[in-house]
N, C-alpha and C positions, 0 to 999 in steps of 0.2 A: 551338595544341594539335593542329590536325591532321597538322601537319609531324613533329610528336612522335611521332605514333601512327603515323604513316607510314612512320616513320625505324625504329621496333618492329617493326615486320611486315613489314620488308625484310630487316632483321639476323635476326628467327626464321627467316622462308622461306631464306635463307643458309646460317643453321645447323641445320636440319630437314635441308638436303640435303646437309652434311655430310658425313653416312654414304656415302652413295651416292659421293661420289667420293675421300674418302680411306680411306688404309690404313695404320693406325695400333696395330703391334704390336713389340714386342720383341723382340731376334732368339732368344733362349730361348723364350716363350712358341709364337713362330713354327715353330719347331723341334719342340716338342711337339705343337702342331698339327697341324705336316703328317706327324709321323711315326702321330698319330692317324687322319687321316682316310685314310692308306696301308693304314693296317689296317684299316681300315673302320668306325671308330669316328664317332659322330658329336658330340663333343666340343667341339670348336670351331667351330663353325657360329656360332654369335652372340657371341663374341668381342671379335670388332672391331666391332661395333656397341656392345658395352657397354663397351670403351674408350674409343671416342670420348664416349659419354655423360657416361662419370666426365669425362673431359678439360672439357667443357662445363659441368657443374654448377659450377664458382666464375665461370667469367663468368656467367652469370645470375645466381649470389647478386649480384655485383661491378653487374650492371647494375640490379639490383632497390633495393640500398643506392645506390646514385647515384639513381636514380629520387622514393624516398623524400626524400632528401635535396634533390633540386632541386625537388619540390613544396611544402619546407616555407620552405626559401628565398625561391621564388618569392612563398609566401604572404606572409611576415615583409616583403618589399619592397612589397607592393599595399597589408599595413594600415599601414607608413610613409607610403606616398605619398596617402595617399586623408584630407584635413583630418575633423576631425570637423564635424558638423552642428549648430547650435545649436536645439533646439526653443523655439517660444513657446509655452507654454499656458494662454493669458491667454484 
C-alpha cells in the first residue's frame, strides 16, 4: 500500500510542475495573446496554466476510475482467498 501512495505523490508532484515547464497553446490563441499583451492588455496571463489544467483533468478522472477499480478488485481477490471459519458454540 505504501508503494501505491508513493507511486501517487510522485505522479501529482510531476504533474503539479507541469505548469512550470510546459507551454501548451494554439497557434491562434497564441496570436491573440501576444497581440494582446503588445497592447498592453492583460488577457492572457493565465492562459496557459488553464490549458494545461483542462489537458490534465481526464488523466485524474482516468487514474481515480483505475484506482477505484483496483481497490475493489483487490478486495473481491482477499474475500476469495481468505477460507471461512467455522465457529463452535457449544
Amino acid at each position: 500500500m505504501k508503494k501505491l501512495v508513493l507511486s501517487f505523490l510522485f505522479a501529482f508532484s510531476l504533474i503539479s510542475m507541469l505548469p512550470l515547464i510546459s507551454n501548451a497553446q494554439c497557434p491562434m490563441c497564441k496570436s491573440s495573446v501576444e497581440s494582446s499583451i503588445e497592447e498592453g492588455g492583460k488577457k492572457g496571463t493565465g492562459l496557459n496554466n488553464g490549458i494545461l489544467y483542462l489537458l490534465a483533468a481526464p488523466y485524474i478522472a482516468v487514474a481515480g476510475v483505475g484506482l477505484l477499480w483496483y481497490r475493489n478488485y483487490r478486495r473481491k481477490n482477499i474475500s476469495v482467498n481468505i477460507p471461512e471459519q467455522k465457529l463452535n458454540l457449544n
